[in-house]
Structure formats: C-alpha cells, structure tokens
N, CA, C and O atoms as CSV, one atom per row, in Angstrom:
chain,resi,resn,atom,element,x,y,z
A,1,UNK,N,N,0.850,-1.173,0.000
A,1,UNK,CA,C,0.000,0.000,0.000
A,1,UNK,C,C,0.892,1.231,0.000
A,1,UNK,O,O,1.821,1.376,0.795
A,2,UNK,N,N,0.583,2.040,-0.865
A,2,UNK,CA,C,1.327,3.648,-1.021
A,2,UNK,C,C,0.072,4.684,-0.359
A,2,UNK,O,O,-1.137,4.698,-0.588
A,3,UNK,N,N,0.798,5.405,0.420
A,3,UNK,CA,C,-0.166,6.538,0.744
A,3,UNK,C,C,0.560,7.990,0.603
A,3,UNK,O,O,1.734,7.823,0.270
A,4,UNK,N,N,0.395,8.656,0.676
A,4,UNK,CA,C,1.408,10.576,0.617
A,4,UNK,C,C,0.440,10.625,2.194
A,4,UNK,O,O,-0.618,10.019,2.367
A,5,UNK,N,N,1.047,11.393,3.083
A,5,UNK,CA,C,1.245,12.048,4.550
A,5,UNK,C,C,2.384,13.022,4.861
A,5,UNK,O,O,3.592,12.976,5.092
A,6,UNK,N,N,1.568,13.777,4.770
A,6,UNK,CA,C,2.699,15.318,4.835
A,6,UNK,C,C,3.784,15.360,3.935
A,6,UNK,O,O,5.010,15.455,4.006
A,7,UNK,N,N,2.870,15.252,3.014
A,7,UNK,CA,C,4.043,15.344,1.845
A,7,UNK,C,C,5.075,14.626,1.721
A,7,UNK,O,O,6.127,15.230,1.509
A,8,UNK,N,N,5.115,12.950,1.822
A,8,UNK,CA,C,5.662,12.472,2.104
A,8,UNK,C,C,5.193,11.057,1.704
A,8,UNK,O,O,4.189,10.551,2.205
A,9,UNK,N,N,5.858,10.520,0.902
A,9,UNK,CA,C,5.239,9.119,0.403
A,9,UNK,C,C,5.564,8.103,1.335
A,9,UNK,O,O,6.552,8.419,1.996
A,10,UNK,N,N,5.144,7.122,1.593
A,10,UNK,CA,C,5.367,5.878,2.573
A,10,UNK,C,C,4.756,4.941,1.766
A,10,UNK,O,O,3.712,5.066,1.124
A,11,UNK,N,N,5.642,3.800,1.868
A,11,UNK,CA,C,4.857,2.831,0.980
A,11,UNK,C,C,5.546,1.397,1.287
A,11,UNK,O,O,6.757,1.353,1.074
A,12,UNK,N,N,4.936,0.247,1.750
A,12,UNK,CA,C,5.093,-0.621,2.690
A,12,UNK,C,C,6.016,-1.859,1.429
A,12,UNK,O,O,6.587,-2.820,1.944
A,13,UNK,N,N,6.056,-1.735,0.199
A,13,UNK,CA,C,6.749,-2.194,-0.591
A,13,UNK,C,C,8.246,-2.011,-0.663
A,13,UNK,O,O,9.102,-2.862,-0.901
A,14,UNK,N,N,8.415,-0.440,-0.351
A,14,UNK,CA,C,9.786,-0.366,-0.027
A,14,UNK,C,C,10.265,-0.138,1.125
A,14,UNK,O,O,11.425,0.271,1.178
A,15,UNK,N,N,9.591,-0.319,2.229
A,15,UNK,CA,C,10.241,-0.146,3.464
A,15,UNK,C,C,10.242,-1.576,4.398
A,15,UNK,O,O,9.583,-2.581,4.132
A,16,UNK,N,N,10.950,-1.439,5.299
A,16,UNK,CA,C,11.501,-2.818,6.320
A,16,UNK,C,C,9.733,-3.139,7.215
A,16,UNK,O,O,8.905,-2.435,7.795
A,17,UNK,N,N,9.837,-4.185,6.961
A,17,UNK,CA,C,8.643,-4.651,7.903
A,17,UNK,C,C,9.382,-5.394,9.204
A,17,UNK,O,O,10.143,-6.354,9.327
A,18,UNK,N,N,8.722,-4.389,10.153
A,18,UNK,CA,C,9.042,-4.468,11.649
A,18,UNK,C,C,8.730,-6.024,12.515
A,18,UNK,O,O,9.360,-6.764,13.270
A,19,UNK,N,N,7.481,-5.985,11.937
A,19,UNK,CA,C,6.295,-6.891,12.895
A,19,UNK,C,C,4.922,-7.343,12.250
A,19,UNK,O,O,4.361,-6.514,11.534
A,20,UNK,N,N,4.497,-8.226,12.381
A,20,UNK,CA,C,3.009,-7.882,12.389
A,20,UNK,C,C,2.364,-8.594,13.231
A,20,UNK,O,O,2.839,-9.535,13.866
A,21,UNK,N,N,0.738,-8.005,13.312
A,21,UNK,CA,C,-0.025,-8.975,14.211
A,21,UNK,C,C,-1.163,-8.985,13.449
A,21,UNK,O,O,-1.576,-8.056,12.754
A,22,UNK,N,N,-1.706,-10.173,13.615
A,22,UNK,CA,C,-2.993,-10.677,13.228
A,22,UNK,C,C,-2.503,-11.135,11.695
A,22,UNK,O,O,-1.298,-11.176,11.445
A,23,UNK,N,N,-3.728,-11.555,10.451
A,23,UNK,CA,C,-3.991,-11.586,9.208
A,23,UNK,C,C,-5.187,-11.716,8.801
A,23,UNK,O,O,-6.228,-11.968,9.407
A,24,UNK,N,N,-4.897,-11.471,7.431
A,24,UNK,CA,C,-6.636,-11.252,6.958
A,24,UNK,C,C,-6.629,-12.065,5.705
A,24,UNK,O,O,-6.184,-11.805,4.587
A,25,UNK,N,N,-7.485,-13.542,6.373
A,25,UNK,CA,C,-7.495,-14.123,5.318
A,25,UNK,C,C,-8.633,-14.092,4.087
A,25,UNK,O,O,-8.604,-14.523,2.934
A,26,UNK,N,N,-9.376,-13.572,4.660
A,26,UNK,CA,C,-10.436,-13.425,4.083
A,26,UNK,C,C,-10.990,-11.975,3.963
A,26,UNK,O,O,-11.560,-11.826,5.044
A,27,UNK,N,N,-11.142,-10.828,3.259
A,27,UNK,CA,C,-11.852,-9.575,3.365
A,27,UNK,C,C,-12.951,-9.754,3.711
A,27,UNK,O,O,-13.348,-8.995,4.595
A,28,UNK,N,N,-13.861,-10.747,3.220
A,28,UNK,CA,C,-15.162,-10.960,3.947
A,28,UNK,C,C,-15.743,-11.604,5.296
A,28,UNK,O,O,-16.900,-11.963,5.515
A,29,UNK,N,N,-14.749,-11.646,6.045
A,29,UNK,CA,C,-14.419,-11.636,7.161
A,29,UNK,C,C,-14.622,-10.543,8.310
A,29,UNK,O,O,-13.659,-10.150,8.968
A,30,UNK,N,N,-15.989,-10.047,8.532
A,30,UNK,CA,C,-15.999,-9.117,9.558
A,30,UNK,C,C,-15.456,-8.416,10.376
A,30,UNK,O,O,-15.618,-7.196,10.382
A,31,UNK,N,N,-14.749,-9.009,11.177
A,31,UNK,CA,C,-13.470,-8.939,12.272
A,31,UNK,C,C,-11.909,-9.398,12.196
A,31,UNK,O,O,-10.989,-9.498,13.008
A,32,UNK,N,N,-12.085,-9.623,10.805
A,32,UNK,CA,C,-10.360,-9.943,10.252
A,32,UNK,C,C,-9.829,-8.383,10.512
A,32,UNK,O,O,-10.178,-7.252,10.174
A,33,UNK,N,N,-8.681,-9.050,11.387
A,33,UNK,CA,C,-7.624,-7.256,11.832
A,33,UNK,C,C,-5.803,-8.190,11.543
A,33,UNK,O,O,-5.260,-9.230,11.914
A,34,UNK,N,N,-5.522,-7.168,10.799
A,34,UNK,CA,C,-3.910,-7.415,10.853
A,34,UNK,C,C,-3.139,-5.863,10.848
A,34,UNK,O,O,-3.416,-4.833,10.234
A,35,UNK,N,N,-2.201,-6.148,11.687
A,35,UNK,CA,C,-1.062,-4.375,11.645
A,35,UNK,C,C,0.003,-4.902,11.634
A,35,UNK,O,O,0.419,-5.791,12.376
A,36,UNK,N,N,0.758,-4.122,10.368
A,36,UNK,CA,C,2.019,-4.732,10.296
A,36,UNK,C,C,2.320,-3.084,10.351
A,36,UNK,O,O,1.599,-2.120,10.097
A,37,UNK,N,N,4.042,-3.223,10.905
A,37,UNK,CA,C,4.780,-2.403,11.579
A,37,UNK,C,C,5.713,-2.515,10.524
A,37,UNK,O,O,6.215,-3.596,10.217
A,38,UNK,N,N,6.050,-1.110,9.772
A,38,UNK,CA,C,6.917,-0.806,9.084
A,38,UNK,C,C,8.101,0.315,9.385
A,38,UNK,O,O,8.000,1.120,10.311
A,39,UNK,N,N,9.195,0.269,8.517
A,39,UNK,CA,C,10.179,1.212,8.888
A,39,UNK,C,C,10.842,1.688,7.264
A,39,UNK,O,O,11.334,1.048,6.334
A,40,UNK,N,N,10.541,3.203,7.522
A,40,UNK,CA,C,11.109,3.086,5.854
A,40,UNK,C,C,12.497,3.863,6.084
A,40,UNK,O,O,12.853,4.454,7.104
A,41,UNK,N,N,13.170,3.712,4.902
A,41,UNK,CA,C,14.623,4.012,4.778
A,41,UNK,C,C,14.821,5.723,5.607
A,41,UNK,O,O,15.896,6.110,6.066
A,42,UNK,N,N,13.998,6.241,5.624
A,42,UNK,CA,C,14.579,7.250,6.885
A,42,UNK,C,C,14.341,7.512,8.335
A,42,UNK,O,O,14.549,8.539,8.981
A,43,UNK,N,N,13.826,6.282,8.728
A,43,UNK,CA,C,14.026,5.775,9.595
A,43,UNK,C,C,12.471,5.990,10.366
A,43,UNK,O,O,12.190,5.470,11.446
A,44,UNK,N,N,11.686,6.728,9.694
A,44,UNK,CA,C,10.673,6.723,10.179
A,44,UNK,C,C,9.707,5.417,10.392
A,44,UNK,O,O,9.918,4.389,9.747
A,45,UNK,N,N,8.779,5.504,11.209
A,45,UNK,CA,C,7.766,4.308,11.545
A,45,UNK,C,C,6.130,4.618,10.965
A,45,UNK,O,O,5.506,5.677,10.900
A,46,UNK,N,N,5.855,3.605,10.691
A,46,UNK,CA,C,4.260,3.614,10.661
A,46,UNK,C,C,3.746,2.236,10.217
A,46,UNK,O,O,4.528,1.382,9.800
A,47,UNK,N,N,1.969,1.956,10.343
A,47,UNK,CA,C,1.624,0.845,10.797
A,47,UNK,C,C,0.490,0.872,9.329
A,47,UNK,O,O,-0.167,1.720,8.726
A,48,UNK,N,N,0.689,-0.237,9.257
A,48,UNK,CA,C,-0.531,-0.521,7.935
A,48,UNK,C,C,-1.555,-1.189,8.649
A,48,UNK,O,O,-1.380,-2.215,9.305
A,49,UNK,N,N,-2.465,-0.680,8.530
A,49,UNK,CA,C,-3.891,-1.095,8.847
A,49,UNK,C,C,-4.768,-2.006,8.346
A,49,UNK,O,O,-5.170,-1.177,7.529
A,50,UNK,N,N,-5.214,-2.654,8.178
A,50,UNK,CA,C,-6.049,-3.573,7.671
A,50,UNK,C,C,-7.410,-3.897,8.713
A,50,UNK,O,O,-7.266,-4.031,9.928
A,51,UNK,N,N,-8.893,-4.006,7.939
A,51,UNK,CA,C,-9.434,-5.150,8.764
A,51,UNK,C,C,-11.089,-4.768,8.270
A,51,UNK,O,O,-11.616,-3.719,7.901
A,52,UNK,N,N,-11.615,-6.217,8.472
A,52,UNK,CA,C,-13.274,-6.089,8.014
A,52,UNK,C,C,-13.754,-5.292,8.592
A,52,UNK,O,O,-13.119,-4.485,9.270
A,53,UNK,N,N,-15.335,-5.313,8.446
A,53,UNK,CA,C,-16.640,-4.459,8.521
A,53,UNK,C,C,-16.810,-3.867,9.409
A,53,UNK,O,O,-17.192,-2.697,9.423
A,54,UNK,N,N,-16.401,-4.992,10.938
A,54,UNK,CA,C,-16.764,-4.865,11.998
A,54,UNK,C,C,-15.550,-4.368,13.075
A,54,UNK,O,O,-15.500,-4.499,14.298
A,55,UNK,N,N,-14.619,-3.761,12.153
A,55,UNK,CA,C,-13.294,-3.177,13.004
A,55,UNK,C,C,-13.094,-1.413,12.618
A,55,UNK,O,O,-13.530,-0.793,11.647
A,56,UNK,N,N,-12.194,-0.886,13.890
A,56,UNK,CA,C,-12.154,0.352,13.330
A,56,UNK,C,C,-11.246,0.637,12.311
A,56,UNK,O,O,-10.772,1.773,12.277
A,57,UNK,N,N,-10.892,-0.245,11.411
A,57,UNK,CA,C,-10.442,-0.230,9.976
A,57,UNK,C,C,-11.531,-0.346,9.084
A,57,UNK,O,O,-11.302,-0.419,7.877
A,58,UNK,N,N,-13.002,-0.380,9.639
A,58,UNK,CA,C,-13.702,-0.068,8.080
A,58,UNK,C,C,-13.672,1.188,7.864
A,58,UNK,O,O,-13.340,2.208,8.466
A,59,UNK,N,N,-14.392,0.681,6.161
A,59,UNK,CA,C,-14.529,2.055,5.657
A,59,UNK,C,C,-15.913,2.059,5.024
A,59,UNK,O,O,-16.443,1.234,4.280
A,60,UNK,N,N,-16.478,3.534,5.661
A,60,UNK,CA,C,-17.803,3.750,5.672
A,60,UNK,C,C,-17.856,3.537,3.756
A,60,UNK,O,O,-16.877,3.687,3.026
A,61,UNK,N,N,-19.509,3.096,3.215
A,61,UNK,CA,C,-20.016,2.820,2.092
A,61,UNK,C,C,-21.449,3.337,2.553
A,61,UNK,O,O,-21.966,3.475,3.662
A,62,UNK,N,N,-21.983,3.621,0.938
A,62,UNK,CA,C,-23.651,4.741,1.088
A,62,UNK,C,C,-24.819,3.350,1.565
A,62,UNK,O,O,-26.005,3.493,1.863
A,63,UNK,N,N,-23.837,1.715,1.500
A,63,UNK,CA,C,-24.642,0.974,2.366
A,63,UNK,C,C,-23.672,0.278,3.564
A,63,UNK,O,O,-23.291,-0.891,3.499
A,64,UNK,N,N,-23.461,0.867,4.267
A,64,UNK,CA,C,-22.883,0.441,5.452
A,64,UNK,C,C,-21.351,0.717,5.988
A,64,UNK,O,O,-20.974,1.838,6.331
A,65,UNK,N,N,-20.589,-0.362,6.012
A,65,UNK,CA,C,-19.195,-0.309,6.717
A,65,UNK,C,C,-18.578,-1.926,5.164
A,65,UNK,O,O,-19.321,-2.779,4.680
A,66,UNK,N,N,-17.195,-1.725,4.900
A,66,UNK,CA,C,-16.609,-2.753,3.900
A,66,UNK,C,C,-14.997,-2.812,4.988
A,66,UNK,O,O,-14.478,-2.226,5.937
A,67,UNK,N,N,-14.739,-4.003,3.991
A,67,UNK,CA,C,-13.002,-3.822,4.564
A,67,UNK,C,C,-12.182,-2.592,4.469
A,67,UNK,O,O,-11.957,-2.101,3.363
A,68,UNK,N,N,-11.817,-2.172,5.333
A,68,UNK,CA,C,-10.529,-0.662,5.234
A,68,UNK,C,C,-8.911,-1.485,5.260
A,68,UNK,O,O,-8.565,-2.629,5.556
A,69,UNK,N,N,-8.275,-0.425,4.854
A,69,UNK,CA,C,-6.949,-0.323,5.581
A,69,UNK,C,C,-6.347,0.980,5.101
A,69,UNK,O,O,-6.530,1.519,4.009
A,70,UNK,N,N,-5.601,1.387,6.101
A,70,UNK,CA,C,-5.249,2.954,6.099
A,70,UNK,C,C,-3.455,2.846,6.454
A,70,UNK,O,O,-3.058,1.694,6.628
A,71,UNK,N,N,-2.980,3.348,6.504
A,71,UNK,CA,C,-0.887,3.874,6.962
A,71,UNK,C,C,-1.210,4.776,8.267
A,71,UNK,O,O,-1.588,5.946,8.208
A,72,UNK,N,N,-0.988,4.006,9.506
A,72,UNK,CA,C,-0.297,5.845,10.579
A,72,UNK,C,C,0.477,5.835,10.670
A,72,UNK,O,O,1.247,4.875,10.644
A,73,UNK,N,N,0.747,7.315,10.882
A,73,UNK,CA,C,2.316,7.352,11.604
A,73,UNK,C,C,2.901,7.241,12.956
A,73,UNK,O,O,2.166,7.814,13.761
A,74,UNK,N,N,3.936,6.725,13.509
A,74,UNK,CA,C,4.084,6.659,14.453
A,74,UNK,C,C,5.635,7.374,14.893
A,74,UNK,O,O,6.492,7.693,14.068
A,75,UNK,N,N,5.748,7.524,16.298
A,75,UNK,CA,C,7.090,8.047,16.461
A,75,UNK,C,C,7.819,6.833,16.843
A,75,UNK,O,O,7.225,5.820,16.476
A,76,UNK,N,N,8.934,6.611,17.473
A,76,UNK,CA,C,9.581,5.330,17.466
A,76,UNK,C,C,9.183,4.631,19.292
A,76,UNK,O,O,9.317,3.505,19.771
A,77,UNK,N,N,8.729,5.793,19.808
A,77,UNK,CA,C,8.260,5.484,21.297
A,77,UNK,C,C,6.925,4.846,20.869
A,77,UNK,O,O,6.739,3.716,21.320
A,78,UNK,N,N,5.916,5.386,20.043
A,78,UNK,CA,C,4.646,5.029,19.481
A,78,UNK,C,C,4.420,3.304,19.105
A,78,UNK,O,O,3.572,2.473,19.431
A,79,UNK,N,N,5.821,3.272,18.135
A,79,UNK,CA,C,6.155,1.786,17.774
A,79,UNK,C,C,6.845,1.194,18.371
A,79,UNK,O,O,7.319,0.347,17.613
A,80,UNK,N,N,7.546,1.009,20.079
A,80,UNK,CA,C,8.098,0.195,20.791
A,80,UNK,C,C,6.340,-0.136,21.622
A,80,UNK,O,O,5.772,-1.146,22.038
A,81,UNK,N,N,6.050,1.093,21.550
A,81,UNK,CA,C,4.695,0.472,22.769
A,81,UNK,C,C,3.539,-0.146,21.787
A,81,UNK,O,O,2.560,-0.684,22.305
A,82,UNK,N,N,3.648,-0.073,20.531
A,82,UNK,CA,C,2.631,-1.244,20.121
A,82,UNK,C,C,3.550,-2.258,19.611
A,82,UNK,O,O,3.098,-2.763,18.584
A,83,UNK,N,N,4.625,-2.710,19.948
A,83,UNK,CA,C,5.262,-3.628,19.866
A,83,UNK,C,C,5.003,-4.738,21.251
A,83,UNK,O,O,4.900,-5.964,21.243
A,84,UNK,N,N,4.968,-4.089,22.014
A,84,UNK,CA,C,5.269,-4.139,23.771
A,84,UNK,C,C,3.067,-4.481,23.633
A,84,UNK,O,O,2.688,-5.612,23.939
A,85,UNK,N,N,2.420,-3.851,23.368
A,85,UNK,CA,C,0.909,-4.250,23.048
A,85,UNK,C,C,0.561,-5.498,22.247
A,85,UNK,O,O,-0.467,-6.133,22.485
A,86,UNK,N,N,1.315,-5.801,21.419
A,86,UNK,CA,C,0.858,-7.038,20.159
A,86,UNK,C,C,1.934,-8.144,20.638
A,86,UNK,O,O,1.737,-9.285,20.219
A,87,UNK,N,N,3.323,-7.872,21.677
A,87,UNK,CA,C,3.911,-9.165,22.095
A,87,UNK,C,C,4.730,-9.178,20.778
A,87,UNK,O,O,4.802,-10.261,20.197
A,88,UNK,N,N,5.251,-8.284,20.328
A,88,UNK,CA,C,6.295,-8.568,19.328
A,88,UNK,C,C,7.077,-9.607,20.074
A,88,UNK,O,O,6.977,-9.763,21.291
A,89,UNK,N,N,7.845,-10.299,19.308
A,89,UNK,CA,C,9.153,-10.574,20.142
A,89,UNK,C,C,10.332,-9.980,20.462
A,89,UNK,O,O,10.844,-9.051,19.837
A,90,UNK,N,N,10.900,-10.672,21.729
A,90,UNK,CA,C,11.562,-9.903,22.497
A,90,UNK,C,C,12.718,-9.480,21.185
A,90,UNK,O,O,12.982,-8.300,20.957
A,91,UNK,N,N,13.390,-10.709,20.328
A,91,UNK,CA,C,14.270,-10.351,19.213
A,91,UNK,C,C,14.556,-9.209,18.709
A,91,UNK,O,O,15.610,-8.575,18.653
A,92,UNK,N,N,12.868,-8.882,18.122
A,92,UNK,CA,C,12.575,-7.425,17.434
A,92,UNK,C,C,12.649,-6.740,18.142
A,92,UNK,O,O,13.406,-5.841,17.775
A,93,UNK,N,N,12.185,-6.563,19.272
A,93,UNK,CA,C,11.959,-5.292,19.904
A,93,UNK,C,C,13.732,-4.986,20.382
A,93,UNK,O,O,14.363,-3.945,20.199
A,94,UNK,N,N,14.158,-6.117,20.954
A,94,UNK,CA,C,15.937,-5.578,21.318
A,94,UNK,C,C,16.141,-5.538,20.083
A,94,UNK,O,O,15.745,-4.448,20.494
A,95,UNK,N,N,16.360,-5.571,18.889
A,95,UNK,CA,C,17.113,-5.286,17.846
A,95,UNK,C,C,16.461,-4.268,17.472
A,95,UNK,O,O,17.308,-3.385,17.334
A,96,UNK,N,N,15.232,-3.769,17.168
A,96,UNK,CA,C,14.980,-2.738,17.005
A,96,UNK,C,C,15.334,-1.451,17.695
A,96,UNK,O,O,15.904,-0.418,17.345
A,97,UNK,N,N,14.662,-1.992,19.060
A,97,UNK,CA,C,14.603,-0.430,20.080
A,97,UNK,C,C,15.456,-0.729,21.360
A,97,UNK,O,O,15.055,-0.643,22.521
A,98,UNK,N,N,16.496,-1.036,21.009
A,98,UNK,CA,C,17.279,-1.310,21.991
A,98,UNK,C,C,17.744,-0.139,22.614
A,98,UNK,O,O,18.317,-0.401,23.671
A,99,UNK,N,N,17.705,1.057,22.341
A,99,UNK,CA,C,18.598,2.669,22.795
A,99,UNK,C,C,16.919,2.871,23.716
A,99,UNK,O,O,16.745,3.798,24.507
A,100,UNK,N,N,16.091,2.069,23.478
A,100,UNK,CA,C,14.848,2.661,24.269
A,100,UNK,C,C,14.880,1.877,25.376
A,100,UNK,O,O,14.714,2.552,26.392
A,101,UNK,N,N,15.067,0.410,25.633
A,101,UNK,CA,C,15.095,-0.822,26.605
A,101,UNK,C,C,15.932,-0.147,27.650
A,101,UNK,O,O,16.930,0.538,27.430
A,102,UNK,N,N,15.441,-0.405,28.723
A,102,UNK,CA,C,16.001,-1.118,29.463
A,102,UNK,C,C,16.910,-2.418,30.754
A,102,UNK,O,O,16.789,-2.562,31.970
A,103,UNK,N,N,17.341,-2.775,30.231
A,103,UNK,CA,C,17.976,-4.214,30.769
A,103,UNK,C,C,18.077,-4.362,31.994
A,103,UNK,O,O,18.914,-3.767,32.673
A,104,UNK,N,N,17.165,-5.245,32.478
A,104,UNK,CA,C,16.685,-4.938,34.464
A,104,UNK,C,C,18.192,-6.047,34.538
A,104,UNK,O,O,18.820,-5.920,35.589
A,105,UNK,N,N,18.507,-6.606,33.986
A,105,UNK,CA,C,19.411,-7.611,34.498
A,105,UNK,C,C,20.841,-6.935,34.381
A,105,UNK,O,O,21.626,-7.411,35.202
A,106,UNK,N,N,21.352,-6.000,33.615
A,106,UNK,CA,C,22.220,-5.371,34.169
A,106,UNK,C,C,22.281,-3.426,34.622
A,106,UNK,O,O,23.151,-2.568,34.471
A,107,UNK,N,N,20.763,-3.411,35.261
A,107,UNK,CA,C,20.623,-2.065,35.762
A,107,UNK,C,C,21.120,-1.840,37.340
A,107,UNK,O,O,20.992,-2.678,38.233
A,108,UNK,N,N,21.707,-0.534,37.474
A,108,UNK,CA,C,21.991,-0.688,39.057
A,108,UNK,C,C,21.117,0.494,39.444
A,108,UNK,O,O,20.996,0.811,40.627
C-alpha cells in the first residue's frame, strides 16, 4: 500500500517490515484485523492497517461499513509500545529499540 502524509510518500513495498499482528485471510471476514509495523529508509515508523466491517479499519459505504486499511504514523516510542501491546518478540523489539530498553538484568 502507497499513501502521501505530509508530503511524504510511505509505501510498505519499499520499506523494512518491523512486525506484524494478526492476518486477513479473508476480506469478507468481519473482524479480520492485521497491523504490520513498518520502517522506511529514513528511519521513520508507521503501521498498515487492515481489517473487516466490523473493526475500526472499516470504511464507511452509502450501504454500510466494507473492509478498510489505512498507513499511521508513528514516532519510534509510538512503535516500541505497540510492539510491547501485540507481544512482538523480544528479538525485534531488542534489535529494534534497543537505545529505548532497558535491561533490568544489568541495571543498578
């Protein structure tokens, strides 16, 4: 998915995928939710959205609610704590946000 945000293209084809949670196997799937966690080459973060009818990823229609998915942005504190929310693994999250962690096992 390509979106422009502040003048600014993001587009989940060329940037590092962080994480994800959930999938959507089906669009016709009501409550199908997936967020995958991206990182594009300047280091910025944001989350691709996905999910049926019955999530706050639809998107309103002149008959009802359909599958959505939308791009936010996030800051890098934004994307350690929905990392730390969805149970990334510990892997990602120390290789990712390791300047953010801190290591109770060697803190004094």
């Amino acid at each position: 998915m390509q979106r422009v945000i502040n003048r600014k293209v993001y587009d989940t084809d060329s940037a590092d995928r962080i994480a994800k949670h959930g999938a959507i196997v089906d669009k016709g799937d009501f409550h199908a939710l997936a967020e995958t966690l991206y990182k594009d080459s300047n280091g910025e973060y944001f989350l691709h959205c996905q999910g049926g009818a019955a999530t706050e990823y639809a998107e309103q229609t002149p008959n009802g609610t359909t599958y959505g998915e939308t791009l936010e942005l996030l800051t890098k504190e934004e994307a350690l704590d929905w990392c730390e929310k969805r149970s990334a693994s510990s892997e990602t999250v120390l290789e990712e946000f390791a300047d953010l962690i801190e290591n109770v096992n060697t803190a004094q």
